[in-house]
C-alpha positions as CSV (number, residue, x, y, z in Angstrom):
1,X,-97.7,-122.5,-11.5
2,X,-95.0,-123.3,-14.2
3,X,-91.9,-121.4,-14.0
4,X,-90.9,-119.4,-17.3
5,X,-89.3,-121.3,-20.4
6,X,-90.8,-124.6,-18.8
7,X,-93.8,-126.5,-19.8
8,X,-96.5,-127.1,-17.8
9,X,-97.6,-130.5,-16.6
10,X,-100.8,-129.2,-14.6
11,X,-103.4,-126.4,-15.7
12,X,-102.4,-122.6,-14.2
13,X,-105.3,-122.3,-11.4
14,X,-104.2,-118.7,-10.4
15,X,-103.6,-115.5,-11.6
16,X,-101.2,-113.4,-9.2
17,X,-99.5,-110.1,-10.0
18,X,-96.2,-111.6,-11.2
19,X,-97.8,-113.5,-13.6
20,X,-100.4,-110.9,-15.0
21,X,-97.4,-108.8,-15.7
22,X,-95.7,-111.7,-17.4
23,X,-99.4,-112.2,-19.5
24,X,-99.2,-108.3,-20.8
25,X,-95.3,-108.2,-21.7
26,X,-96.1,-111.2,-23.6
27,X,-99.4,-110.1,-25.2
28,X,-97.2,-106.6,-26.2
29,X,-94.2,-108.7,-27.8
30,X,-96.3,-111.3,-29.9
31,X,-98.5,-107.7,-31.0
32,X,-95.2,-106.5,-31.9
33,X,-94.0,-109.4,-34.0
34,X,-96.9,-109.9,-35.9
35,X,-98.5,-106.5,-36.3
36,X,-97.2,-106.0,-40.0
37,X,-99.7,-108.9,-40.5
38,X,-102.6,-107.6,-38.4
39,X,-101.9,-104.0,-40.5
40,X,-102.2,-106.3,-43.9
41,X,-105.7,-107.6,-42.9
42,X,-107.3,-103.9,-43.4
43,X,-109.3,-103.9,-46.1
44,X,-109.1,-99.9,-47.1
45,X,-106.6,-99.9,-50.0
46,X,-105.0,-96.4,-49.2
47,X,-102.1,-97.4,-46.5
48,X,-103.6,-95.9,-44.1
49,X,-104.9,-98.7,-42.1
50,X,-102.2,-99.9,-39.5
51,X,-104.1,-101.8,-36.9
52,X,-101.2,-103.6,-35.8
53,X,-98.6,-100.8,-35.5
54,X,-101.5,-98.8,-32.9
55,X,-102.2,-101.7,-30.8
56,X,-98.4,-102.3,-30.7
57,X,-97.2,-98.8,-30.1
58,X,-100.1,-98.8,-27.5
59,X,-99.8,-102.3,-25.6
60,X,-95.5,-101.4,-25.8
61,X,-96.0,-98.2,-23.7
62,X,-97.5,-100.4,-21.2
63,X,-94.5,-103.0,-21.0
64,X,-92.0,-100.3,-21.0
65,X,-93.4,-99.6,-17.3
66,X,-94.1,-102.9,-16.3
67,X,-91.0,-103.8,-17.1
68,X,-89.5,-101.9,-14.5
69,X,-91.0,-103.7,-11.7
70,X,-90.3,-106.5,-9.8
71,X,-92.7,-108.9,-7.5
72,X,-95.3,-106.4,-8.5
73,X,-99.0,-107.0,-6.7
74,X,-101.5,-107.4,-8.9
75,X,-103.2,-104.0,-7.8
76,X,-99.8,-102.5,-9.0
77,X,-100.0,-103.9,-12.7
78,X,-103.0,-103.1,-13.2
79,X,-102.7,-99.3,-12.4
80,X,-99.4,-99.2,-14.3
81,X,-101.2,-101.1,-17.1
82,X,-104.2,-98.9,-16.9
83,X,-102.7,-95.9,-16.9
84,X,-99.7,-96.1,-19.6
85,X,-102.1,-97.3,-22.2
86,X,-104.5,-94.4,-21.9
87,X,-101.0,-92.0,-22.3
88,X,-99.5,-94.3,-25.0
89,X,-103.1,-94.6,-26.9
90,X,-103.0,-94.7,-30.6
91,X,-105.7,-94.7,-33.3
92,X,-108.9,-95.9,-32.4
93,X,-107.5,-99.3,-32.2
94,X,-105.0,-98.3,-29.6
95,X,-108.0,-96.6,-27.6
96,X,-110.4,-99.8,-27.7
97,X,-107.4,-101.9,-26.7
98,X,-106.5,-99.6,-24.0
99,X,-110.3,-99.6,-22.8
100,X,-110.4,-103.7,-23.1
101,X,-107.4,-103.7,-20.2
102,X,-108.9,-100.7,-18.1
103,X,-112.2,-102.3,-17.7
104,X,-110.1,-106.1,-17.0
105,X,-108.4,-103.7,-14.2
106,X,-111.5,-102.9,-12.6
107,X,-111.9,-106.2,-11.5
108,X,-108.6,-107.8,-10.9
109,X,-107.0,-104.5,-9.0
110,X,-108.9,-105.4,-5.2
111,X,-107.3,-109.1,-5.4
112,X,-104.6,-110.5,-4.7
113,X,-104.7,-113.1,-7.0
114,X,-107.7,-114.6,-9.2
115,X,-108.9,-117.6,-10.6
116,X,-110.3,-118.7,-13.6
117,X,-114.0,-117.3,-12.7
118,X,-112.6,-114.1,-11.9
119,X,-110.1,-113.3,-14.6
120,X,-113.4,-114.2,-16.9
121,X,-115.5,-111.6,-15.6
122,X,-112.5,-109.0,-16.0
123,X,-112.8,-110.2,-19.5
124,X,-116.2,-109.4,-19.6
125,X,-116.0,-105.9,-17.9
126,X,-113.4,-104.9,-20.6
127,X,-115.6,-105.8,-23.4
128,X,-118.4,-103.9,-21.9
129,X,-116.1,-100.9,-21.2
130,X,-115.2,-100.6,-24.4
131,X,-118.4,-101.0,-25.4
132,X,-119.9,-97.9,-23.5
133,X,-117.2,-95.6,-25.3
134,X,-118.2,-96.3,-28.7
135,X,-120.6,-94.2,-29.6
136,X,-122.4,-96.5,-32.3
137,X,-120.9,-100.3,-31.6
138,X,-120.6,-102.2,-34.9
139,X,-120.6,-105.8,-35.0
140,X,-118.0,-107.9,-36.8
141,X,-115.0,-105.7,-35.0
142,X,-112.4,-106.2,-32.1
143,X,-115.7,-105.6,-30.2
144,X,-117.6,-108.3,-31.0
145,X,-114.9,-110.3,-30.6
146,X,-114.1,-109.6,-27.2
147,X,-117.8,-109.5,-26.3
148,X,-118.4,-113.1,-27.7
149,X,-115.0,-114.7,-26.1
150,X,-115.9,-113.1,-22.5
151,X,-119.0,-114.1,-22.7
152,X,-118.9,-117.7,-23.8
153,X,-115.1,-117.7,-21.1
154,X,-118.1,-116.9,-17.7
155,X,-120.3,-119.7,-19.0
156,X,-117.2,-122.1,-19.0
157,X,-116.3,-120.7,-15.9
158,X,-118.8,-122.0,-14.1
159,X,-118.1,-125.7,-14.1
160,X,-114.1,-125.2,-14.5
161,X,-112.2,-122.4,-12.4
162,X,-109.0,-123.2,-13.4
163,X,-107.5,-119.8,-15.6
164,X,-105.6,-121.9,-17.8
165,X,-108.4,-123.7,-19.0
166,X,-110.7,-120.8,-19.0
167,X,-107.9,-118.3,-21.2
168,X,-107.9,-121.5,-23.5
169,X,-112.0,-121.6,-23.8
170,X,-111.9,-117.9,-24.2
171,X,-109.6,-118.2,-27.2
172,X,-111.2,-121.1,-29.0
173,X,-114.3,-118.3,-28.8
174,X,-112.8,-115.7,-29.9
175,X,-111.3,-117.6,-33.0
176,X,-115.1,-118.4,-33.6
177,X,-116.5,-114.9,-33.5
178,X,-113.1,-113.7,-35.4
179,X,-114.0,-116.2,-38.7
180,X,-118.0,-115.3,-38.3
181,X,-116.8,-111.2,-39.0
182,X,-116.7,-112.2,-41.9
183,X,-120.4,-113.0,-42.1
184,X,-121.2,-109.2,-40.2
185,X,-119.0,-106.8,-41.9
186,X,-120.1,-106.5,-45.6
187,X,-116.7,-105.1,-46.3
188,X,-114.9,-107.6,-44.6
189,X,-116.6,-110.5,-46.5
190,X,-115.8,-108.6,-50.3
191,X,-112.2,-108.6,-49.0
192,X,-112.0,-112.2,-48.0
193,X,-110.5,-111.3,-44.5
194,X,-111.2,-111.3,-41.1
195,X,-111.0,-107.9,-38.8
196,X,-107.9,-107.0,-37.9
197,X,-108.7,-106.0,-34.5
198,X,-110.3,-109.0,-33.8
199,X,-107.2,-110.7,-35.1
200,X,-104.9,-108.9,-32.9
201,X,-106.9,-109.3,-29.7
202,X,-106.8,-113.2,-30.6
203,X,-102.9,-113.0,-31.0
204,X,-103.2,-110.7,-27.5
205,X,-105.4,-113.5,-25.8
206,X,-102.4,-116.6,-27.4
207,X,-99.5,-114.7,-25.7
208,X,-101.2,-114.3,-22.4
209,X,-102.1,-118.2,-22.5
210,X,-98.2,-118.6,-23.7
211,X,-97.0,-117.0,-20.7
212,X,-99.4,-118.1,-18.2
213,X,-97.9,-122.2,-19.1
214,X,-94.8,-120.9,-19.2
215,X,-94.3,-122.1,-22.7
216,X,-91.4,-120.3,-24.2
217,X,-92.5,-116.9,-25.9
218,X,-91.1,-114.1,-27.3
219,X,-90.6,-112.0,-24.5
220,X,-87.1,-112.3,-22.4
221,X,-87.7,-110.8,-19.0
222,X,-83.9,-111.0,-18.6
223,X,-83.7,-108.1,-22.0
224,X,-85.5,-105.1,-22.3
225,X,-88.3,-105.0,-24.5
226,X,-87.9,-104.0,-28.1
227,X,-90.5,-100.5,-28.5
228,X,-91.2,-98.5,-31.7
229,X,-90.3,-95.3,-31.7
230,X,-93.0,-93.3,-31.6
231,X,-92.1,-90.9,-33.5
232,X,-90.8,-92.7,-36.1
233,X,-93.1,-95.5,-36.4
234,X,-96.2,-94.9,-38.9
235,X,-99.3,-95.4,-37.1
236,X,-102.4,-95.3,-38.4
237,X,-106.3,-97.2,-38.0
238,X,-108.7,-97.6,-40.2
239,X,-112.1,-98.4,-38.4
240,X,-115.7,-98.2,-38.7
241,X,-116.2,-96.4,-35.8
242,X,-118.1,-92.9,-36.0
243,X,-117.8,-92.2,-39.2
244,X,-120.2,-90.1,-39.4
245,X,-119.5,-86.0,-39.6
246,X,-120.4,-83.8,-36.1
247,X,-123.9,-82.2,-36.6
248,X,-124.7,-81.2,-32.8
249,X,-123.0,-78.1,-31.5
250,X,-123.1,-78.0,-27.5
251,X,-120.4,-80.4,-25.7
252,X,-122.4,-81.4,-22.5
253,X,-121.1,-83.0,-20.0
254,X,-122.5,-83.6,-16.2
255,X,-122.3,-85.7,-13.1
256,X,-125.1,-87.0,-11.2
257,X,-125.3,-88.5,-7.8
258,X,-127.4,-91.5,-8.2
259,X,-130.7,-91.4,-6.0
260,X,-132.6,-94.0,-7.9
261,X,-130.6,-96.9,-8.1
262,X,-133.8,-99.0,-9.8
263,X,-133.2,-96.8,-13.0
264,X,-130.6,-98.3,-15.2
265,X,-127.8,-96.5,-16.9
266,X,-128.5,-97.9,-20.3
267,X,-131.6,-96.1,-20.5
268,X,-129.7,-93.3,-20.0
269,X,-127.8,-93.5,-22.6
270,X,-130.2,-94.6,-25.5
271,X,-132.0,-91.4,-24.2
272,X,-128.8,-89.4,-25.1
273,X,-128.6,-91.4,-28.4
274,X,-131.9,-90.2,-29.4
275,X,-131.1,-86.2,-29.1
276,X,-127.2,-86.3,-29.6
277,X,-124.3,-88.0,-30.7
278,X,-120.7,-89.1,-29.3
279,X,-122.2,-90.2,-26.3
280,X,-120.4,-91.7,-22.9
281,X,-122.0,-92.9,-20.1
282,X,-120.0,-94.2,-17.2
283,X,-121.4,-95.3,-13.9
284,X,-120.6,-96.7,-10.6
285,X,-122.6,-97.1,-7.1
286,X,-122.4,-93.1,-6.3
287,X,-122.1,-91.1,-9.6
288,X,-122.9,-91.0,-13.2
289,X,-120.8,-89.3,-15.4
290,X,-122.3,-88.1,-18.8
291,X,-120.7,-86.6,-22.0
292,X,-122.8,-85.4,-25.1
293,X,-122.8,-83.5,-28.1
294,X,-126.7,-82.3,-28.3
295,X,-128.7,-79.3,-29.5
296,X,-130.8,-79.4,-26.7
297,X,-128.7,-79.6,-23.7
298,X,-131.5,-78.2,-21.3
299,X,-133.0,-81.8,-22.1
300,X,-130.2,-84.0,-21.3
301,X,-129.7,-82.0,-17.6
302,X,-133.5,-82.7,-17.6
303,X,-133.0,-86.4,-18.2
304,X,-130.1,-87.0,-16.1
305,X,-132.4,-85.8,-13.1
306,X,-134.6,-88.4,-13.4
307,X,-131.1,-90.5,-11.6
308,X,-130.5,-88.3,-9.1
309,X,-128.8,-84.6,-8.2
310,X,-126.2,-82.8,-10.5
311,X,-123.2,-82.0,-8.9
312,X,-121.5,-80.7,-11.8
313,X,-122.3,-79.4,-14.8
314,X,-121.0,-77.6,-17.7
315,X,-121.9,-77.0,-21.3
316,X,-118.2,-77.0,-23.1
317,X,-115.2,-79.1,-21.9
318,X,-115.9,-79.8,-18.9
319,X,-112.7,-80.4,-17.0
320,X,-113.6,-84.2,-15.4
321,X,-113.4,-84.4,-11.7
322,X,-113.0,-88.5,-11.5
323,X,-109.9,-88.3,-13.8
324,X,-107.8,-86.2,-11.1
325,X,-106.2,-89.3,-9.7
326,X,-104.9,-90.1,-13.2
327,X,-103.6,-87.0,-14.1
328,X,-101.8,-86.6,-10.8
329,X,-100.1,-90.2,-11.4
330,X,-99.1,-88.5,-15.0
331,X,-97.4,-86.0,-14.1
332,X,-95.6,-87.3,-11.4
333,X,-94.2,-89.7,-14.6
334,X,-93.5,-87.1,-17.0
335,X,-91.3,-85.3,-15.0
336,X,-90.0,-83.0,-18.0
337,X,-93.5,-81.8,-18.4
338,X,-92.9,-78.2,-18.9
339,X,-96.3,-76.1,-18.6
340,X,-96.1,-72.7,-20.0
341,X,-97.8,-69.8,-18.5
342,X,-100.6,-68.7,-19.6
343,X,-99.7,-65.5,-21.2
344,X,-102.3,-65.4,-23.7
345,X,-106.2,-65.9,-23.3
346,X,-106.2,-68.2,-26.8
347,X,-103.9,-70.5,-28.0
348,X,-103.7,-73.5,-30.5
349,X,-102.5,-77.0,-31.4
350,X,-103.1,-78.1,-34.8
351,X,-102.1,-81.6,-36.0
352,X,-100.5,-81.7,-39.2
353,X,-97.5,-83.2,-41.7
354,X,-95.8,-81.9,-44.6
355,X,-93.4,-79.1,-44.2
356,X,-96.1,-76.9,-46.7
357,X,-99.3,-77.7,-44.5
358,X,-97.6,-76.9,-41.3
359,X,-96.4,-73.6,-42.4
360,X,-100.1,-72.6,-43.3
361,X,-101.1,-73.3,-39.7
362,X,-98.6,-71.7,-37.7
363,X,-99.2,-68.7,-40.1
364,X,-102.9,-68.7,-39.3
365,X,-101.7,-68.3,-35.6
366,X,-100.9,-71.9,-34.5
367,X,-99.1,-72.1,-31.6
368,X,-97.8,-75.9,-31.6
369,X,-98.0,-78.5,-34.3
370,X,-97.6,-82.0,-33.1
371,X,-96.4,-84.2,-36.4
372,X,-98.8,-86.6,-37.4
373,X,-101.9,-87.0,-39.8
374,X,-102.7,-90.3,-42.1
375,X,-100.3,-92.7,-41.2
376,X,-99.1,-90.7,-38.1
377,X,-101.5,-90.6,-35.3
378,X,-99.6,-88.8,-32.6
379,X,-100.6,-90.4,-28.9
380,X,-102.4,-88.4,-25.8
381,X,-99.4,-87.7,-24.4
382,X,-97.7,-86.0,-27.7
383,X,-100.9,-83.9,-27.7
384,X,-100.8,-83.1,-23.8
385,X,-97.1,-82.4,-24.3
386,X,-97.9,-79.8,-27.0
387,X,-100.9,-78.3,-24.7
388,X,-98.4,-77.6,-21.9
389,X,-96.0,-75.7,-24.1
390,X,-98.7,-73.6,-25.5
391,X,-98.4,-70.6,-23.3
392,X,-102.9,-69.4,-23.1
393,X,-105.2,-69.9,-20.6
394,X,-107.7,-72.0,-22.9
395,X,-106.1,-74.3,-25.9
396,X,-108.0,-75.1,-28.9
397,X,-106.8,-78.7,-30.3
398,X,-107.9,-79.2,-34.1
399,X,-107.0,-83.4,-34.6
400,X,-107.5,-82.7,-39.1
401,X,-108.2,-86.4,-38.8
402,X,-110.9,-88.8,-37.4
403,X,-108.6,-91.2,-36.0
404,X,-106.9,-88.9,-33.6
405,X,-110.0,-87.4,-32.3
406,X,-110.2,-89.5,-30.0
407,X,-106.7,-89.4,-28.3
408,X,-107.1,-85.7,-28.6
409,X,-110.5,-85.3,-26.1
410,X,-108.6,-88.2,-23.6
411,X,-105.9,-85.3,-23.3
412,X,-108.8,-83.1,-21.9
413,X,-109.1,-84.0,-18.2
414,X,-105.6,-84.8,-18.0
415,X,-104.5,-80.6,-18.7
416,X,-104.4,-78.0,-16.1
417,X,-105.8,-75.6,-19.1
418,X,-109.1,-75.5,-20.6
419,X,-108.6,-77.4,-23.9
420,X,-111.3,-77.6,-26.6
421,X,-110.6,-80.1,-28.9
422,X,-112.3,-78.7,-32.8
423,X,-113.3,-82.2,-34.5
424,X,-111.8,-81.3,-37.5
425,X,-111.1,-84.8,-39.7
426,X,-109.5,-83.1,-42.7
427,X,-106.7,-80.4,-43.4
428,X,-109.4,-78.1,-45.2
429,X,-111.4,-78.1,-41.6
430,X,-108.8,-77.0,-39.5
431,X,-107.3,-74.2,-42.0
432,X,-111.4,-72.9,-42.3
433,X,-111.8,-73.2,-38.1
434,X,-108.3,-71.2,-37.9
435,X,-109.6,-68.8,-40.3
436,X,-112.4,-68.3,-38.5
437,X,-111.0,-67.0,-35.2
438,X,-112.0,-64.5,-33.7
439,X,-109.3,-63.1,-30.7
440,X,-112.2,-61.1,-29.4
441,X,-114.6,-63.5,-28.9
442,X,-115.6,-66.1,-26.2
443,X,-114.7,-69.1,-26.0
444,X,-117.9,-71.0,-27.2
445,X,-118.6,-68.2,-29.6
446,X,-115.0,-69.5,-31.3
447,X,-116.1,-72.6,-31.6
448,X,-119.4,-72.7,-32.9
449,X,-117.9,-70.2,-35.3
450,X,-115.1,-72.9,-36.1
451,X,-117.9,-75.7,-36.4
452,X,-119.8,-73.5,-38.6
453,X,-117.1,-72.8,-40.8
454,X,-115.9,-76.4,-41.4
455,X,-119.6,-77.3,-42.5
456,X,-118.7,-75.1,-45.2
457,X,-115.8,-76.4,-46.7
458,X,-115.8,-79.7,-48.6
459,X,-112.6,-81.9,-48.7
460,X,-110.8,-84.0,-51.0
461,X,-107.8,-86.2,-51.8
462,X,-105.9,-87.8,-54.9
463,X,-103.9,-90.7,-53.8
464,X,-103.2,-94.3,-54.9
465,X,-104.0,-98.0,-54.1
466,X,-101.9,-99.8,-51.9
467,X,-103.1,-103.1,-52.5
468,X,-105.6,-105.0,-55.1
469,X,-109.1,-104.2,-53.0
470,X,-113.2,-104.6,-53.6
471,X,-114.2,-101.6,-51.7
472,X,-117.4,-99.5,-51.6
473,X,-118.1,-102.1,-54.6
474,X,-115.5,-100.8,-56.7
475,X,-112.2,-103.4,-58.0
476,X,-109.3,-101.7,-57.0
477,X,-105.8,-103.0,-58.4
478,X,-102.6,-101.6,-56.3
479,X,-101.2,-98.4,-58.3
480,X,-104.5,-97.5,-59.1
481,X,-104.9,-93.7,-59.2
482,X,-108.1,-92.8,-56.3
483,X,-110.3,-90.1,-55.5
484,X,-111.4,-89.2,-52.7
485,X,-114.5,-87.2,-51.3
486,X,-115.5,-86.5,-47.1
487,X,-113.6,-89.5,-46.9
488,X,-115.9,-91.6,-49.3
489,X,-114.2,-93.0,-52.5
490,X,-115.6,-91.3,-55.6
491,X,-113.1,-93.1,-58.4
492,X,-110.2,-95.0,-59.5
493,X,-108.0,-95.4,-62.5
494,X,-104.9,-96.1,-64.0
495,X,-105.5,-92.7,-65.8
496,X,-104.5,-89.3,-63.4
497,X,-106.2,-87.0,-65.5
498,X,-109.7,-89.2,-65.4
499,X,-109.2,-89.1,-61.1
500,X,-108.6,-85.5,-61.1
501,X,-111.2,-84.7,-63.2
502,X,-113.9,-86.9,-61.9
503,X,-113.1,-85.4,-58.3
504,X,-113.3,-81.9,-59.6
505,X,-116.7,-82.8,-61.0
506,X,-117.9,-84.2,-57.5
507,X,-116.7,-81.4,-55.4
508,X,-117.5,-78.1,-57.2
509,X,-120.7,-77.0,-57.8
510,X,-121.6,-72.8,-59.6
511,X,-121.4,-71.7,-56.5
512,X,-117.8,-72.8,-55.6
513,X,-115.2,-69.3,-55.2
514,X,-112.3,-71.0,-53.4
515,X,-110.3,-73.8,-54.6
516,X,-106.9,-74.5,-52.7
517,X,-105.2,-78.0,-54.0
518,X,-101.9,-78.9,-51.6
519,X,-99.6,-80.6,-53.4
520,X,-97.9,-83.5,-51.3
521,X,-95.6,-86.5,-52.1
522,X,-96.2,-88.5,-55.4
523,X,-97.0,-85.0,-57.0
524,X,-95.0,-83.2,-60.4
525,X,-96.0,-80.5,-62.4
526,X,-97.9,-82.5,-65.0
527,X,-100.0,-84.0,-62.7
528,X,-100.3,-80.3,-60.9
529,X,-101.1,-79.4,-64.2
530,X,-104.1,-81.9,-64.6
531,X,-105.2,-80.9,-61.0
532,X,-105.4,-76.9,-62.3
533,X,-107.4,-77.5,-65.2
534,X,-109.7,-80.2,-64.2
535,X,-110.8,-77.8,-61.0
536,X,-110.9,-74.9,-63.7
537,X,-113.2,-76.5,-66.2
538,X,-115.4,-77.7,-63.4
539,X,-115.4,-74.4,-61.4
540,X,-114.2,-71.2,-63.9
541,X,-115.9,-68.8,-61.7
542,X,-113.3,-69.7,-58.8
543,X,-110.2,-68.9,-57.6
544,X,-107.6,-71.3,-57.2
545,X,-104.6,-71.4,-55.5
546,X,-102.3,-74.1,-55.7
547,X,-100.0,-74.9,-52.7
548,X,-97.0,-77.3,-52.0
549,X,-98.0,-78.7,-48.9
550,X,-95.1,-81.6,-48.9
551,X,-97.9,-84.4,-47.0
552,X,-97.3,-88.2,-47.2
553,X,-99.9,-90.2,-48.1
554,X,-101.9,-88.0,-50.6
555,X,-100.6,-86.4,-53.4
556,X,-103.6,-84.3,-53.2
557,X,-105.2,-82.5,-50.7
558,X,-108.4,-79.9,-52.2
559,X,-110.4,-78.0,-50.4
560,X,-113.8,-76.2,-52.1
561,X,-115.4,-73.1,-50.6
């Protein structure tokens, strides 16, 4: 194999260790140099969209440890790889990427080194990992292109074992199934662009080629990595995935010991697809492990013993048993983890920015607020962090966004608490679910109560275009005044007052007796002015209270009641 900063004369036939590490602090540099281009590709003209900065912030928590060791096995990368990307996880971006690398781990950690046969099956078992935790797969994303490079990398495989030649197929795929997202994703082709997930798993797959010829590359293994801050860094993701709002009220999750292997898995799981939503299945030889968000819980048990015997079972959060090897690895890392006792029978982390906003939830009885929202997603770790120091037995976690949902129920297993994460995707969610606590009441009574009440608020936003943008079949120049809706764009101008009215118009109804409008950055009193009267004329019957919430992002934030 070619030493660093030479060229290679003969193809890499091997994969050891060493030079997997080598792969990954390469992949995470090149991320980190290019990711303000990878963020540029999203196609959603409010700047919320930063592909690049998640994967980078993600992929960088990874180097940061891998740095640190020398003459690593390969067994030893991949559970230092495995495990700082599921802490350092941003976005949904950050959490596919981390999935990609966890499900390559899988089949690289029992060898000592592999070949070019083996490192494409590990590609293959990451696409298909990440693939099982999306609840509804959408072609003509990072997935796709994974799926299509790792599949087309085992064919190639077959008559050429050498990794070299194999990484090079498996990118010539991918840069196929990147241009044809064009083709899948209607939004994609208005836009003109490719995915900019796919994109950066292409630039991921480059470096690792890069450093596996020991061509020269960005990364200097005799300098420390350059890493974001990551609290400074906006991070943000715009994605497809689940988009849809939470309309099943019981969290269900079991394990079963397999007793007929001959059933498959899959079946399983379009089963659970049919009754529920946010569905995970994961499976090896022995167990089954199942999470689902259902009405009819007594029929998923029912289904899952068709596989076999439940071991465990429980109908809200259940506290995984397979994840206690992680979570023992995690805080032997963070050894400033300071767990509070649990003095009180509730407590609460809420997920917010804007010095307003934040005041509202710690009023309402917040415990911890962990800085983050739009452009912010905060990690697993900041979450976990904020869990420890909230001094109750059980921990309610409201996320106020869809993109940190996810990070916020991978923080679950890894607590000693009980922690219930609220899917709340908007400010005006998590303020209604706070509202409707009740400190005498269970648990699961909380927080059907706390899904109840968010069904009842609608949410809105003023904000402006970014960039020039065809989206949801609207032209969209940058400065552009936009409405917002449950996340759907109602309108855009170059006129406030037309935005603020045409929203208003879209979210109240005769029936509407609460109106609360934060005010955030790009806000003044004229256009707080419009705001007033356009909600007025719309709903005069309501009250409405106007409040400087100080958010980025939105200069509007309404919530109707």
């Amino acid at each position: 194999m070619a030493t660093k900063g030479s060229i290679s004369q003969e193809p890499a036939s091997m994969i050891n260790g060493e030079a997997l590490r080598d792969m990954i602090l390469e992949a995470a540099a090149e991320i980190e140099s290019k990711k303000e281009l990878i963020n540029a590709l999203n196609v959603f003209p409010v700047p919320d969209g930063d592909t690049g900065t998640n994967m980078s912030l993600t992929l960088n928590n990874a180097a940061a440890e891998l740095s640190k060791v020398q003459a690593p096995s390969l067994k030893r990368v991949c559970e230092i790889t495995s495990d700082a990307l599921l802490r350092g996880a941003r976005g949904n971006s950050g959490v596919i990427t981390s999935l990609l690398f966890k499900g390559m781990a899988k089949v690289l950690k029992n060898e000592s080194s592999v070949d070019g046969a083996l490192f494409a099956d590990a590609l293959a078992e990451g696409s298909a990992t990440a693939y099982k935790a999306v609840m509804k797969p959408a072609e003509g994303t990072i997935l796709t292109v994974s799926r299509v490079s790792a599949e087309s990398a085992v064919r190639f495989a077959r008559k050429n074992r050498s990794a070299e030649e194999v990484l090079r197929h498996a990118i010539e795929s991918a840069e196929r199934a990147l241009d044809n997202t064009l083709e899948q994703n209607p939004v994609l082709k208005k836009a003109g662009v490719v995915d900019a997930g796919g994109y950066g798993y292409v630039v991921i797959l480059k470096a690792m080629l890069v450093s596996l010829t020991g061509e020269p590359g960005l990364y200097n293994k005799d300098a420390a990595p350059v890493l974001p801050t990551a609290m400074t860094v906006e991070t943000a993701d715009f994605s497809s995935f689940d988009t849809e709002e939470i309309t099943f009220t019981y969290c269900t999750e079991f394990m079963v010991k397999r007793g007929d292997h001959r059933r498959s898995p899959a079946k399983l799981r379009a089963f659970l697809d049919s009754i529920g939503d946010c569905v995970v299945v994961v499976d090896d030889e022995n167990l089954i492990k199942v999470h689902v968000h259902t009405d009819t819980p007594d029929r998923a048990l029912g289904e899952g013993l068709k596989y076999g015997s439940l071991i465990s079972v429980k109908v809200e959060n259940m506290r995984e048993q397979h994840m206690k090897k992680m979570q023992d690895e995690l805080e032997n890392k963070m050894q400033d983890r300071v767990i509070a006792e649990p003095v009180n029978r509730y407590g609460f982390v809420s997920v917010a920015a804007g010095e307003g906003v934040c005041s509202i939830f710690r009023d309402l009885g917040v415990d911890s607020v962990v800085e983050g929202g739009q452009t912010m997603n905060p990690s697993t770790e900041d979450i976990l962090r904020a869990v420890d120091a909230t001094p109750a037995q059980t921990v309610f976690v409201l996320p106020n966004n869809k993109n940190i949902i996810m990070a916020a129920q991978q923080a679950v297993p890894l607590s000693e608490k009980e922690v219930i994460v609220i899917e709340s995707r908007t400010i005006p969610q998590g303020v209604s679910a706070m509202i409707s606590y009740d400190p005498e009441a269970s648990a699961e009574d909380n927080k059907a109560a706390m899904a109840e009440a968010m069904k009842a608020v609608a949410s809105g936003q003023i904000t402006f275009a970014a960039r020039d943008s065809d989206f949801d079949g609207k032209k969209i120049r940058e400065g552009d005044f936009m409405c917002l809706s449950e996340g759907k764009l109602v309108h855009n101008s170059r006129r406030f007052e037309d935005v603020a009215k045409k929203l208003a118009k879209t979210m109240c109804s005769r029936q509407s007796g609460f109106i609360t409008v934060f005010s955030g950055e790009g806000s003044d009193e004229n256009t707080d002015k419009a705001v007033e009267e356009a909600f007025k004329s719309a709903a005069p019957n309501a009250e409405i209270n106007m409040v400087p919430g100080g958010q980025p992002v939105y200069a509007y934030i309404v919530s109707v009641e």
